[in-house]
C-alpha positions in Angstrom: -7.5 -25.3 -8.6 -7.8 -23.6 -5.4 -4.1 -25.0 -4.8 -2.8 -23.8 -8.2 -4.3 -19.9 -7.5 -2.6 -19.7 -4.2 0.7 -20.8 -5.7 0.0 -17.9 -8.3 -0.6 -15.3 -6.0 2.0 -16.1 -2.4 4.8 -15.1 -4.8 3.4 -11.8 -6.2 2.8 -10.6 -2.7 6.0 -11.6 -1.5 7.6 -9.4 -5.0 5.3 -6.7 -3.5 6.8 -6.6 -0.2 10.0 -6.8 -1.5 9.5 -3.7 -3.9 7.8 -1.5 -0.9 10.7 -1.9 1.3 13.3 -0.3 -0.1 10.7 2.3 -1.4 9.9 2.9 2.0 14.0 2.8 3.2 14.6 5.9 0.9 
């Protein structure tokens, strides 16, 4: 289950980066 959280979460924080840099670009 551990596995399965991990695999929920990596991509969420990798959207979040993703949205803050071009937030932080302008």
């Amino acid at each position: 289950m551990c596995v399965l959280f991990v695999v929920y979460i990596f991509p969420i924080l990798l959207l979040q980066r993703r949205v803050c840099e071009p937030i932080e670009q302008q």
